[in-house]
mmCIF file of the C-alpha atoms, coordinates in Angstrom:
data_MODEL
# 
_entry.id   MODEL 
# 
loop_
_atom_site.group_PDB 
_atom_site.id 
_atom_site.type_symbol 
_atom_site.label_atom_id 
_atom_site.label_alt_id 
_atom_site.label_comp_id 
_atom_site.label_asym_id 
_atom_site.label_entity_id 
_atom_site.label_seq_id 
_atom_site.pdbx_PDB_ins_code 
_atom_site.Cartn_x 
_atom_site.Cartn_y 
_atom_site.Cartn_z 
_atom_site.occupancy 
_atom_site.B_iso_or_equiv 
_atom_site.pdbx_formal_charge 
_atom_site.auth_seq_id 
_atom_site.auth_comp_id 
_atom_site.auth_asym_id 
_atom_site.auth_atom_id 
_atom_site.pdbx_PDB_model_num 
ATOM 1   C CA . UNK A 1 1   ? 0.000    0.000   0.000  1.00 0.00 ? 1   UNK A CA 1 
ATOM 2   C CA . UNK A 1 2   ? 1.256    3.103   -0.897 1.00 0.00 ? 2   UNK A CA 1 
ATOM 3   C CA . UNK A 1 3   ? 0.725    5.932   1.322  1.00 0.00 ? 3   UNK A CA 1 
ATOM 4   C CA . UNK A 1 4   ? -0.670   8.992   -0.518 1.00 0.00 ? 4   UNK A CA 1 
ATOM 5   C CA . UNK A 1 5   ? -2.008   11.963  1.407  1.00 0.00 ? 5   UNK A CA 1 
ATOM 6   C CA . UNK A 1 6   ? -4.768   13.023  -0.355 1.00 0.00 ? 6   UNK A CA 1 
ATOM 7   C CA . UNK A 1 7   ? -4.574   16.789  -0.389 1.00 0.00 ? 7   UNK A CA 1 
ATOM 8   C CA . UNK A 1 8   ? -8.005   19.085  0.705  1.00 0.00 ? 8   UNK A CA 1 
ATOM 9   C CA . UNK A 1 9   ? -9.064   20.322  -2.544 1.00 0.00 ? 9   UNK A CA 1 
ATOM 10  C CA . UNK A 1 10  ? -8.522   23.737  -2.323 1.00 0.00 ? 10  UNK A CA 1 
ATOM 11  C CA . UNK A 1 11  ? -11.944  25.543  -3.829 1.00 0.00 ? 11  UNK A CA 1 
ATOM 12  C CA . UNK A 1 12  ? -11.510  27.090  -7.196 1.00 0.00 ? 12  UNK A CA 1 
ATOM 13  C CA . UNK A 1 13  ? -11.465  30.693  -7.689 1.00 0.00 ? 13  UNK A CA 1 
ATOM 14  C CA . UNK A 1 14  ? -14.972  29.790  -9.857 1.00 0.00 ? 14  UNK A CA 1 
ATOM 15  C CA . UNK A 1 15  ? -16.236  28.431  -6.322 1.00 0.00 ? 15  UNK A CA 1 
ATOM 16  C CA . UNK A 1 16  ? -15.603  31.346  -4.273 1.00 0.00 ? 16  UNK A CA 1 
ATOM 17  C CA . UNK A 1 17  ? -17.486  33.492  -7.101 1.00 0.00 ? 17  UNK A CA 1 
ATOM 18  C CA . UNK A 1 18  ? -20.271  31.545  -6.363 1.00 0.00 ? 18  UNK A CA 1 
ATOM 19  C CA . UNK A 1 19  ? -20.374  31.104  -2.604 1.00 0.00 ? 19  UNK A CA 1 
ATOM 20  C CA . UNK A 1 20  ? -20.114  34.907  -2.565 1.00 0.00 ? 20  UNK A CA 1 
ATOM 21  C CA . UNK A 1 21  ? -22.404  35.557  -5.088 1.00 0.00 ? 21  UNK A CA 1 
ATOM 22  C CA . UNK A 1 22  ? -24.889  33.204  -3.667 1.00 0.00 ? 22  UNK A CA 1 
ATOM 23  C CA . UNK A 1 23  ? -24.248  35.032  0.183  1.00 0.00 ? 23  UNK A CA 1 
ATOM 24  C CA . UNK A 1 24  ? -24.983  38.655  -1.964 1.00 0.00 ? 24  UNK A CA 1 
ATOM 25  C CA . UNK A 1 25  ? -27.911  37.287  -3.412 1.00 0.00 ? 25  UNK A CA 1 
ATOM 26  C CA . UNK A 1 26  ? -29.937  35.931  -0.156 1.00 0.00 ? 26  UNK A CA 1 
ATOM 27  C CA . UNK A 1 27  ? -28.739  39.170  1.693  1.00 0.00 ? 27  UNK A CA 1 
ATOM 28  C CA . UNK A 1 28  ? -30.373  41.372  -1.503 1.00 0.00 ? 28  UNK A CA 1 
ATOM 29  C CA . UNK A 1 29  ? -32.933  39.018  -1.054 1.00 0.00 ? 29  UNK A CA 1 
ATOM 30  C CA . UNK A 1 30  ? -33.319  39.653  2.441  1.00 0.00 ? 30  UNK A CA 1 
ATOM 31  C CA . UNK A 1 31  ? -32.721  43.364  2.405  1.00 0.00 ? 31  UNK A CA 1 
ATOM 32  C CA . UNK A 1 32  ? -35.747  43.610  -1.073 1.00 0.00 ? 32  UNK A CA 1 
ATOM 33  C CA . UNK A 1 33  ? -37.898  41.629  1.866  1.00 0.00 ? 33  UNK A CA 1 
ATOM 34  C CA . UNK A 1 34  ? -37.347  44.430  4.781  1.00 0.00 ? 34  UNK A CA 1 
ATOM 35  C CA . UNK A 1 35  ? -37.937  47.078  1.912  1.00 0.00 ? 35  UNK A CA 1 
ATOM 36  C CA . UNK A 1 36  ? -40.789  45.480  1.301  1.00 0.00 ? 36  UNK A CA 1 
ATOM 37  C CA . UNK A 1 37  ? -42.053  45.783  4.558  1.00 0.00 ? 37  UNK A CA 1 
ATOM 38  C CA . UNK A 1 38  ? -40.799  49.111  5.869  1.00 0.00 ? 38  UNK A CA 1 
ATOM 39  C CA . UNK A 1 39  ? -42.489  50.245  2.759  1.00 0.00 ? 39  UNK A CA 1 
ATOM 40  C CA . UNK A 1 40  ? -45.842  48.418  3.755  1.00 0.00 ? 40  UNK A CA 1 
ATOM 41  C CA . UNK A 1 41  ? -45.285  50.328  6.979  1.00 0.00 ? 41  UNK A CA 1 
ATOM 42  C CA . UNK A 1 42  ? -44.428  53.373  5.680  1.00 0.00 ? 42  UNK A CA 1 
ATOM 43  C CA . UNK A 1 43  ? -47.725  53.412  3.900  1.00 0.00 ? 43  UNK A CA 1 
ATOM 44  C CA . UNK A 1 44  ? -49.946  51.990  7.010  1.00 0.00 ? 44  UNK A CA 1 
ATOM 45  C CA . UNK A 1 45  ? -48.549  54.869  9.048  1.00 0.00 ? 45  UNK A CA 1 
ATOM 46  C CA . UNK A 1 46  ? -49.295  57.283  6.220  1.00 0.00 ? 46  UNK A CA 1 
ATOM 47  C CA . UNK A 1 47  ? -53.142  56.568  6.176  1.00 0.00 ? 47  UNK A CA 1 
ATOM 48  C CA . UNK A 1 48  ? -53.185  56.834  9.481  1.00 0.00 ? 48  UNK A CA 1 
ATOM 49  C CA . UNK A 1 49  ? -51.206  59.869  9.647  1.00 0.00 ? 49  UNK A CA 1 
ATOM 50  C CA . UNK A 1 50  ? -53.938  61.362  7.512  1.00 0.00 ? 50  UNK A CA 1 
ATOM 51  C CA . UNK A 1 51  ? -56.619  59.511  9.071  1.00 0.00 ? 51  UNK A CA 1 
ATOM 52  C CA . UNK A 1 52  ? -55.543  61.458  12.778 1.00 0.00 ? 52  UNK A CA 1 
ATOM 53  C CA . UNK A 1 53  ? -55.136  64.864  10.943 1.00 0.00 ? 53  UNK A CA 1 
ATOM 54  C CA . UNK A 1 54  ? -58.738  64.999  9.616  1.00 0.00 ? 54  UNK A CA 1 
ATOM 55  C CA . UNK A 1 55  ? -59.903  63.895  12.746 1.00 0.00 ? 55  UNK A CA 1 
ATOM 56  C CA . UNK A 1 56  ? -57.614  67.088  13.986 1.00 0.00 ? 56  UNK A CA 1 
ATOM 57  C CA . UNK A 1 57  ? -59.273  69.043  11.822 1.00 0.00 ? 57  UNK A CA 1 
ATOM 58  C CA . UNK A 1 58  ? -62.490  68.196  12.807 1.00 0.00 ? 58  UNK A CA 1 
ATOM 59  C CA . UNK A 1 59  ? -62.413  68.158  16.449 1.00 0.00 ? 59  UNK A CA 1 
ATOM 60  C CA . UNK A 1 60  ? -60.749  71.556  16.090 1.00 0.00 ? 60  UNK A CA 1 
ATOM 61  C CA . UNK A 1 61  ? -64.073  72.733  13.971 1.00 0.00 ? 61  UNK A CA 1 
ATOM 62  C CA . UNK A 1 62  ? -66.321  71.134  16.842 1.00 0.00 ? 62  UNK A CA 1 
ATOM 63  C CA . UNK A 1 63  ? -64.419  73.469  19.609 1.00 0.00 ? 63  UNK A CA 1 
ATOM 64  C CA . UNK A 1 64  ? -64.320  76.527  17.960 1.00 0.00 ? 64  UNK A CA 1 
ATOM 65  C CA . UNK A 1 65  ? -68.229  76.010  17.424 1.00 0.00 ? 65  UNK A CA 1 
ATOM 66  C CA . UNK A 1 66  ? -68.377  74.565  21.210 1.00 0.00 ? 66  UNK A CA 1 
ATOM 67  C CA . UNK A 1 67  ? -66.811  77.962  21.825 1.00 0.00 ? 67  UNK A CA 1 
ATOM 68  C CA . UNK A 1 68  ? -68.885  79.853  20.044 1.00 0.00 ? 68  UNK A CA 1 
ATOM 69  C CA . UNK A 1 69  ? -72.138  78.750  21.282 1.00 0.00 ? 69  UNK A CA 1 
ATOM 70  C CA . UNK A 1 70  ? -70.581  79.089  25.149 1.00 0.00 ? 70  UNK A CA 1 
ATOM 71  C CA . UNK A 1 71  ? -69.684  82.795  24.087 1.00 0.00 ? 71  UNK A CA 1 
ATOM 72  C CA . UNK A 1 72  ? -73.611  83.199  22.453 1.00 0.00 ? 72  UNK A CA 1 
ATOM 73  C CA . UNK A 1 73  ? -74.842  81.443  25.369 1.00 0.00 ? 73  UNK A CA 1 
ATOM 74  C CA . UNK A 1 74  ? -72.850  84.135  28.070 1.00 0.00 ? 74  UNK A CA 1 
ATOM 75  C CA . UNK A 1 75  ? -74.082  87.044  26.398 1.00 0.00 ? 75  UNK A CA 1 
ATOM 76  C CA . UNK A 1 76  ? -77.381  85.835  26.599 1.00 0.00 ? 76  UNK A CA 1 
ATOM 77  C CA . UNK A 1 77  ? -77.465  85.380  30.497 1.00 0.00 ? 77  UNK A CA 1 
ATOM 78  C CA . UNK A 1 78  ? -75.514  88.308  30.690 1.00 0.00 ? 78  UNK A CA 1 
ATOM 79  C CA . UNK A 1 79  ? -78.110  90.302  29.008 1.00 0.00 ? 79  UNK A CA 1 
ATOM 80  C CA . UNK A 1 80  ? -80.915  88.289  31.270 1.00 0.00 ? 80  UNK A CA 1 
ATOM 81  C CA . UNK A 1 81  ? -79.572  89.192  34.631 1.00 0.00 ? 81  UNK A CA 1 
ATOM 82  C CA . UNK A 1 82  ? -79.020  93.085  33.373 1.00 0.00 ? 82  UNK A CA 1 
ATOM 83  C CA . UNK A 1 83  ? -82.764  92.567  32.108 1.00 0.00 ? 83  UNK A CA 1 
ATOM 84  C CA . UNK A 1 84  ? -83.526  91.075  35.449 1.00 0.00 ? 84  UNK A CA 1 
ATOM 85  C CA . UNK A 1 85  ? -81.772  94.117  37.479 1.00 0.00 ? 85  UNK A CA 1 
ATOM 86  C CA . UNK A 1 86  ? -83.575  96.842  35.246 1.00 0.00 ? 86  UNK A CA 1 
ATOM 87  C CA . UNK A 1 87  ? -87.177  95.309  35.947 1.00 0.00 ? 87  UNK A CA 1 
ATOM 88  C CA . UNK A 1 88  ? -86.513  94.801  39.407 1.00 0.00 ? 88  UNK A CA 1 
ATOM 89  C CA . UNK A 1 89  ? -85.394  98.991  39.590 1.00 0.00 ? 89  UNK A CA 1 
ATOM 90  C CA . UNK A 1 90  ? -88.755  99.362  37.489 1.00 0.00 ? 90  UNK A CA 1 
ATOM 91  C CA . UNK A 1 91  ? -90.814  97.161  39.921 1.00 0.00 ? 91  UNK A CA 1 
ATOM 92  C CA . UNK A 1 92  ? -89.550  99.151  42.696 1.00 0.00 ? 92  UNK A CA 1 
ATOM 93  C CA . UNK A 1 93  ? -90.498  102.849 41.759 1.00 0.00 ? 93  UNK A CA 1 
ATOM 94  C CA . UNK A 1 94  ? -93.629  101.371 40.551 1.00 0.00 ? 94  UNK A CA 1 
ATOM 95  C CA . UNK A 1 95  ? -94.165  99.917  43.604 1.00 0.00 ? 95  UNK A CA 1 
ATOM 96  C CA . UNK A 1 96  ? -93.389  103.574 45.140 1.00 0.00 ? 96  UNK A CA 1 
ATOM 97  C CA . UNK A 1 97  ? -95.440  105.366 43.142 1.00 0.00 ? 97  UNK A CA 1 
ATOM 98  C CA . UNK A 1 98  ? -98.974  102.912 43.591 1.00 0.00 ? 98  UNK A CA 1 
ATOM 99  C CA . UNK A 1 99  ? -97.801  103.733 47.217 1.00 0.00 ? 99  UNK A CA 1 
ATOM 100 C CA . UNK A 1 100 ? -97.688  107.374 46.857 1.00 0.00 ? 100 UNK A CA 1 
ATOM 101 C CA . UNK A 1 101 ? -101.112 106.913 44.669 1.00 0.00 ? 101 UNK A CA 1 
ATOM 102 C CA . UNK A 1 102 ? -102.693 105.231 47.210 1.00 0.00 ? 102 UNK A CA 1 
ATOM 103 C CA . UNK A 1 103 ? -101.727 107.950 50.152 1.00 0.00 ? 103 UNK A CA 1 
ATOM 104 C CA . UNK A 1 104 ? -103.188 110.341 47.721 1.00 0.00 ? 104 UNK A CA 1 
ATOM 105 C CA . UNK A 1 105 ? -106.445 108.621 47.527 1.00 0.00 ? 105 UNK A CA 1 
ATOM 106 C CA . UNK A 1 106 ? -106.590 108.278 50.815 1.00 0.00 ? 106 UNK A CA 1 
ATOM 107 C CA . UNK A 1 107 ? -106.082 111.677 51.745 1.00 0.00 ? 107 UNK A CA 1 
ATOM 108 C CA . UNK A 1 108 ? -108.370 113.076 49.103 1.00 0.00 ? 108 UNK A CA 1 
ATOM 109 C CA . UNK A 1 109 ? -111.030 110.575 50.605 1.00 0.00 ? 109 UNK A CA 1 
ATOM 110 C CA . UNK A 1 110 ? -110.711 111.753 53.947 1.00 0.00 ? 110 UNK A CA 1 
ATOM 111 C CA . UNK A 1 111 ? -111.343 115.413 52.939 1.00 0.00 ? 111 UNK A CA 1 
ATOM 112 C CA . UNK A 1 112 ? -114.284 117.125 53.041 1.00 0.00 ? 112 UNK A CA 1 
ATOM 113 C CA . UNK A 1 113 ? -116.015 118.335 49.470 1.00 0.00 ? 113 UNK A CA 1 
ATOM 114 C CA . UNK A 1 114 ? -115.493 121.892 48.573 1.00 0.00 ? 114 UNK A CA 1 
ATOM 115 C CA . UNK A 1 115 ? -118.002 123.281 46.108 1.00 0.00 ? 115 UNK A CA 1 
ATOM 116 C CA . UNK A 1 116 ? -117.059 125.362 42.914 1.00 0.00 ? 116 UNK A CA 1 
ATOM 117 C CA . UNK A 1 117 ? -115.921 128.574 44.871 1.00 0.00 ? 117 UNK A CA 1 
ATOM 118 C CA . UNK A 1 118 ? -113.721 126.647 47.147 1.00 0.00 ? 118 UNK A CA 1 
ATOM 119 C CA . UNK A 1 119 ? -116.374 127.086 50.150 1.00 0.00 ? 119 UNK A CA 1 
ATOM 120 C CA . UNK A 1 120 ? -117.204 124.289 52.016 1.00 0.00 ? 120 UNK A CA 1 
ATOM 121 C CA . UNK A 1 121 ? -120.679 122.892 52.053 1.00 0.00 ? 121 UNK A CA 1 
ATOM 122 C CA . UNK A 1 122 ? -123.387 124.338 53.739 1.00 0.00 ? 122 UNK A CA 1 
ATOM 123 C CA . UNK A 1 123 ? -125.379 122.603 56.507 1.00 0.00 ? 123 UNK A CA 1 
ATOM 124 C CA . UNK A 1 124 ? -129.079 122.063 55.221 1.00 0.00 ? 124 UNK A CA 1 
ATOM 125 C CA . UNK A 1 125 ? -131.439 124.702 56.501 1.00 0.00 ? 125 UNK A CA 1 
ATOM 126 C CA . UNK A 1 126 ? -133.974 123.214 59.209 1.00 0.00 ? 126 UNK A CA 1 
ATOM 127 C CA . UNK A 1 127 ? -137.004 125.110 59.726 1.00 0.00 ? 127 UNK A CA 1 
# 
């Protein structure tokens, strides 16, 4: 028996090419796949991006009108109560004057009559 060593074959240049070009093309691969699916992202986040904005834009419109009607609605009472305060000042020198009214009336009651000449009335003649 002879002894031989059998020598490793050493890989080829054209073998390297490959194994290289074959590790390039699963990490392209790979890399096309994230793309893929950072874009898909991207895009999911974009909707919703819009999606949030319009709602933004909306609930903005619904508090300036909230605002609005609070602002409307404060004038109003605002208005009332100096309504209120004026017919409560009216009441009162109404009030005064039935008051005064009625001392008049009373006082012109309790009077005696005067005729035309300002004389007051005679006593009947009793024969």
């Amino acid at each position: 028996m002879a002894l031989k060593r059998h020598r490793a074959e050493a890989p080829s240049p054209q073998q390297e090419f490959q194994k290289v070009a074959e590790v390039q093309a699963a990490e392209i691969q790979s890399l096309k796949d994230e793309k893929a699916n950072l874009e898909s992202n991207f895009n999911t986040l974009k909707s919703e991006h819009e999606r949030v904005v319009h709602e933004n834009k909306i609930l903005k419109r619904a508090v300036t009108i909230q605002q609005e009607r609070q602002n409307h609605a404060s004038t109003e009472i605002d208005a009332a109560r100096r309504f209120k305060v004026d017919a409560e000042d009216r009441i009162k020198k109404l009030e005064q004057v039935i008051l005064s009214l009625r001392y008049h009336l009373q006082t012109q009651q309790s009077m005696p009559t005067y005729d035309f000449m300002g004389f007051p009335p005679c006593p009947p003649d009793v024969y």
